[in-house]
N, C-alpha and C positions, 0 to 999 in steps of 0.2 A: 581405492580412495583413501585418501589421508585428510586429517582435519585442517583447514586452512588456516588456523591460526595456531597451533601449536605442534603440526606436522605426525599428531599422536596415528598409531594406527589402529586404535581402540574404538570403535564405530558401534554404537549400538543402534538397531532397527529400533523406529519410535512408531512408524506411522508409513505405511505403503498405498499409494494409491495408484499405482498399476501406470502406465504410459498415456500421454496424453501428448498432444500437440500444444507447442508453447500458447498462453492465454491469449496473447496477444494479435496473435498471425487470423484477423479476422478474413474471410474467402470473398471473392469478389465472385460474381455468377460465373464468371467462364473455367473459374478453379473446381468447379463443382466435379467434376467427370475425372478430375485428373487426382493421383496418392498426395496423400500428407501424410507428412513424418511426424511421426510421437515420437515421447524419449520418457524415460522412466522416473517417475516422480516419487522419489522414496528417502521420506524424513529420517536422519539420522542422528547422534548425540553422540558427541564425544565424551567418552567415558574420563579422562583428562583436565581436560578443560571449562566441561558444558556446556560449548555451544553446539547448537543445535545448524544445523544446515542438511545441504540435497546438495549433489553433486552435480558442477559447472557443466551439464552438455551440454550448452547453448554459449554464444557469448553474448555479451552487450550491444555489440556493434550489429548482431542478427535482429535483436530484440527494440530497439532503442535510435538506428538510423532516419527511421521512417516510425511514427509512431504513432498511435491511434488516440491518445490519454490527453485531455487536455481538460487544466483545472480548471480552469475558468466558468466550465459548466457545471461544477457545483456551489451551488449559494452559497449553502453552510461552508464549505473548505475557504470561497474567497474572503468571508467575516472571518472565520479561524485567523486565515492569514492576516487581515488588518488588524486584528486584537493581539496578535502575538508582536507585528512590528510594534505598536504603540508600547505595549509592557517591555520588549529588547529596547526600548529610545529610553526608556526610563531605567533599564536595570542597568545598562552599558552608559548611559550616558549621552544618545548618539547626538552630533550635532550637525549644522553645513559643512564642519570640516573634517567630520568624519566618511569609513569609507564602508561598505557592507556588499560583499560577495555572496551570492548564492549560488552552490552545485545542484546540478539538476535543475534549473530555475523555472521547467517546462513554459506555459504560454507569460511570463510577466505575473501570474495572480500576486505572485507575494510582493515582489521587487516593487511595482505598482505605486504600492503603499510606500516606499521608502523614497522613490524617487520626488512622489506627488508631495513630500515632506522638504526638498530640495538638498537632498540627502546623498551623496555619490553611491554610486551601485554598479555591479556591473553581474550580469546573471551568464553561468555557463550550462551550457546545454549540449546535449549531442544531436538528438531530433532534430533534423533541419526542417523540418515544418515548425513545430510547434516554435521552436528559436524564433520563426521568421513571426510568429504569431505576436512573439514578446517585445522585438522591434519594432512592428506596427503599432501596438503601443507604447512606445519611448521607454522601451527600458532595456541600455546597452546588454549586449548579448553576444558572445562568443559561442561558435559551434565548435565544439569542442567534446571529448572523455577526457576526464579529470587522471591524467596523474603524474610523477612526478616530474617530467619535463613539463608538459603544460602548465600547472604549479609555479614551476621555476619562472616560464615567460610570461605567464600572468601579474606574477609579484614583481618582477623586473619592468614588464612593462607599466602597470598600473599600481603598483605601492601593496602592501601587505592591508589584509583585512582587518581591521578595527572589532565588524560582528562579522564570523561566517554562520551561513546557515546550511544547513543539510540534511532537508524535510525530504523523509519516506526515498532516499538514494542508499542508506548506508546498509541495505538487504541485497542491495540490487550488485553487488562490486565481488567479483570472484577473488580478485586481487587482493584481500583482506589489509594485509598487513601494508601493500604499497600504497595503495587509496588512505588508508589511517596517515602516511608519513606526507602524501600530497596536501591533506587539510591542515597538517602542522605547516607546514610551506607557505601555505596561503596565509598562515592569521600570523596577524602581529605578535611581537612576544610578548603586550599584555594586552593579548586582544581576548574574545572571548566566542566559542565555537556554539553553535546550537544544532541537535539534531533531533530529529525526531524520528521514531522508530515502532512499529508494529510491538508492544510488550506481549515476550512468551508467555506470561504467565496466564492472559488471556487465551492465547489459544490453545493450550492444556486445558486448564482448566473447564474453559467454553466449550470446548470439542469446537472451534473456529479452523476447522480444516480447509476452509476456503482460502484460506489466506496464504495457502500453500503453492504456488508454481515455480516455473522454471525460470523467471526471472528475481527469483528472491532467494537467492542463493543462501542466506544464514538467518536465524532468527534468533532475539537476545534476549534475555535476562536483563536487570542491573549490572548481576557479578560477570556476564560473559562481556557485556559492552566496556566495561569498567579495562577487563582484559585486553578485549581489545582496541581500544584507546590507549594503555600503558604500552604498548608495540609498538605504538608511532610520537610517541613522547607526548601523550596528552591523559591529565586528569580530569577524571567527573567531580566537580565537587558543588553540586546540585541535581534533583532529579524532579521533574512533576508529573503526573499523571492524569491522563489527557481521555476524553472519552472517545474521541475519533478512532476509526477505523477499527472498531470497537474496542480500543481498550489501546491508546500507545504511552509510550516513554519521551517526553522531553528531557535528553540531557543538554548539563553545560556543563563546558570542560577549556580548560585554561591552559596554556605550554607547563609541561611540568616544572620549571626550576622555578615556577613565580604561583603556584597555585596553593589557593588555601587548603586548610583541611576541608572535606565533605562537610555540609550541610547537615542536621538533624535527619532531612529529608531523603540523604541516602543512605542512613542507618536505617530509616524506618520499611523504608520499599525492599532493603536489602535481606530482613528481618522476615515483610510477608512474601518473598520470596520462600527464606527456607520454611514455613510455618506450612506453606502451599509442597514441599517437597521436591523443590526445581536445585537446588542445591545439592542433590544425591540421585544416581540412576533412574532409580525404581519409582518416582515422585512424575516421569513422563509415561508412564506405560499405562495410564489412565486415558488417552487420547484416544488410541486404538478403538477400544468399546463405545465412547461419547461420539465418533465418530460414524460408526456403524449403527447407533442410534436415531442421529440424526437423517443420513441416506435412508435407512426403512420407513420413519414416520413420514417424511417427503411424498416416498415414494406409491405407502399407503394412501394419505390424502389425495394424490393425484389421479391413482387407480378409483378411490368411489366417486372422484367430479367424473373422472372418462366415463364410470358406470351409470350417473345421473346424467346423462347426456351431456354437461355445461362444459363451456366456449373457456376455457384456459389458455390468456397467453401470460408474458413477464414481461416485466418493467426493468429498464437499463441492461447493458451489456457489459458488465465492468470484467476483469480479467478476472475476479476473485470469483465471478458466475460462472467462468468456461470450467474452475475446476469444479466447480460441484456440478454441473450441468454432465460432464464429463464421466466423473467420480460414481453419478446416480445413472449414468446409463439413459437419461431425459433428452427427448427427440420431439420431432412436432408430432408425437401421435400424442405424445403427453404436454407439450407445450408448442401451440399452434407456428406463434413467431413470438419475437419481445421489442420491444420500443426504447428508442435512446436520443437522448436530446441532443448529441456530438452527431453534425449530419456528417462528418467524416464515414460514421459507421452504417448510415443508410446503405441500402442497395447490397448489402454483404451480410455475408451467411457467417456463424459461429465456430470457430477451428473444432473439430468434430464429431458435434451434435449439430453444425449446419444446418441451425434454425434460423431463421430468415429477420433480418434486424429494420426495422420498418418507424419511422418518425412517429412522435407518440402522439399527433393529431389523429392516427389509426384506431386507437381506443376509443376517439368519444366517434365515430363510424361505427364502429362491431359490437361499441358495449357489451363487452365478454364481463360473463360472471364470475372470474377470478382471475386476481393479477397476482403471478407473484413476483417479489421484489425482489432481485439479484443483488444491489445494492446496500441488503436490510440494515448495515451498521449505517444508513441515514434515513431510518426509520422517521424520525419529527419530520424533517423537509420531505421526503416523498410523500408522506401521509397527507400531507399540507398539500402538496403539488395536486396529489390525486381527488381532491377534496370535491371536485366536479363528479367524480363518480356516482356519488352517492345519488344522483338525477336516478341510476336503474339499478342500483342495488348491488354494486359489487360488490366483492370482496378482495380484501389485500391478505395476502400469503409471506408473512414473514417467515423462514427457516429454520434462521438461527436468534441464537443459540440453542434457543429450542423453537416447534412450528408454534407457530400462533397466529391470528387469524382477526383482522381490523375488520367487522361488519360497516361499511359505509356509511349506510343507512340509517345505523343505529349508534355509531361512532363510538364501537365499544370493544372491547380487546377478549379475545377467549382463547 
């Protein structure tokens, strides 16, 4: 393995978490009897460069043809997304004669907002469900992988982007450096890029080892994204930070022969970057221990509910759950089944901890005395969702960052 962005072959081990089956690949009952294939899920840092990635075993096309994700089923993510187009109408300018592309556009959640504005749009997608999800709601939709041919017949066909947007895709692209030159392709040359992106510094810091699979092939820094943006002729010259997905990076980045200087604001993120020690080797090898922290206290709490007789299952099936579910060794002797609001995911088992995924009207049935939340970085809205609980007394089971523990009943955190 070589680093994908600067081809270095100085690879430091950061973080191993052994083999697992892609997160996504959820089992339908008849898959149950038959092998799944894992592949080895092992965080690595270029010693070079910084950035931090896991080696492409999978592709896109395995992960992402047929898809199981669809945003629309989180409240909070689709307000995200109309608060973020309102603030891009006003920082870009957008008007009816402008045009705004989205990669990855998954079911419409964002594009929504810009069309419902009468706003030109057009969303690229690969998922041919979820795509067809975002056409049923009028929001044009190309099925498509973004790169630089499609690029090319997209701006040929439809005119170069005014705003592109590139929410929670630019982890997901093995192609590092070609996918960076396809988004320069797409935007106009004084158009304006937005991505957003899982911030490393969180999940060092956090021990957020969930957020680790086999479709998030690299994770960034400021200084790593910065990097890699300058490989496809694009400057950062803004940064925000965002509490979603516990902790991400909104950049904006502009063609470079027309872009300003950075912002204060990417001095400053760039600044508690190195203060955190993500700017030097030895600043990630803190992960390893927060990690292994985390899986024993889990795994403790679970062992004395199985000891006191009580009904534990989990709330949501998101991809970031298979790896800790995974990673902990957690099966339904420790967690019964878990519930998800995407009925796509009914009826189907966990890629392999093949716990059994069941509609969360199942909960107010069984009133089980602990849920835990797979989803915990949307702690407010699940808290809020589950708020019926408190009729027999549950408890909600957050993990991370660290475990803690929402009494229902008493609506208080310990």
């Amino acid at each position: 393995m070589t680093c994908r962005l600067c081809g270095s072959a100085r690879l430091h081990s950061v973080l191993d978490l052994g083999a697992t089956p892609p997160c996504e690949k959820f089992l339908a009952a008849t898959e149950l009897d038959a092998p799944e294939a894992t592949y080895p899920l092992h965080l690595r840092l270029c010693q070079d460069c910084l950035l931090l990635q896991i080696p492409a075993l999978i592709t896109p096309e395995e992960t992402f043809t047929e898809y199981a994700y669809f945003s629309s089923f989180s409240d909070s993510w689709v307000d995200h997304a109309r608060r973020f187009v309102a603030d891009a109408t006003d920082r870009v300018g957008l008007n009816q004669d402008s045009f705004v592309v989205e990669v990855a556009s998954n079911d419409g959640y964002l594009l929504a907002h810009v069309a419902g504005a009468g706003i030109g749009c057009l969303g690229i997608e690969p998922s041919v469900n979820v795509g067809e999800a975002a056409r049923r709601r009028g929001v044009p939709t190309v099925t498509a992988f973004l790169d630089e041919q499609v690029a090319a017949d997209v701006r040929a066909r439809h005119g170069a982007a005014d705003l592109l947007v590139a929410n929670n895709v630019y982890a997901h692209v093995p192609d590092l450096t070609g996918f960076t030159r396809s988004l320069r392709t797409l935007l106009a040359d004084d158009g304006w890029l937005s991505i957003e992106v899982h911030h490393a510094l969180n999940l060092v810091a956090l021990g957020q080892f969930d957020t680790i699979y086999h479709e998030h092939f690299q994770y960034y820094t400021v200084l790593s994204a910065i990097r890699a943006l300058a490989a496809g002729g694009l400057a950062v010259v803004d940064v925000e930070m965002l509490p979603t997905h516990g902790g991400s990076l909104r950049l904006w980045a502009r063609p470079t022969e027309l872009a300003a200087a950075p912002s204060p604001r990417v001095a400053a993120a760039l600044a508690a970057e190195q203060d955190a020690g993500l700017h030097r080797v030895d600043g990630y090898l803190g992960l390893r221990p927060r990690t292994e922290t985390i899986r024993h206290d889990l795994l403790r709490y679970l062992l004395e509910c199985r000891a006191r007789g009580e009904r534990v299952v989990g709330y949501g099936a998101p991809g970031k759950g298979n790896t800790l579910l995974n990673y902990c060794g957690i099966r339904t002797d420790l967690l019964e089944y878990t519930v998800d609001r995407n009925p796509y995911k009914h009826g189907r088992f966990t890629p392999g901890t093949r716990i059994p995924i069941l509609d969360p009207a199942q909960l107010d049935k069984d009133r089980p005395d602990v849920i835990v939340v797979l989803p915990w970085n949307l702690e407010a809205e699940i808290t809020d969702q589950l708020g019926y609980t408190a009729e027999w007394g549950a408890r909600l089971v957050y993990p991370l960052p660290t475990l803690h523990v929402v009494d229902m009943t008493e609506g208080n955190r310990r």
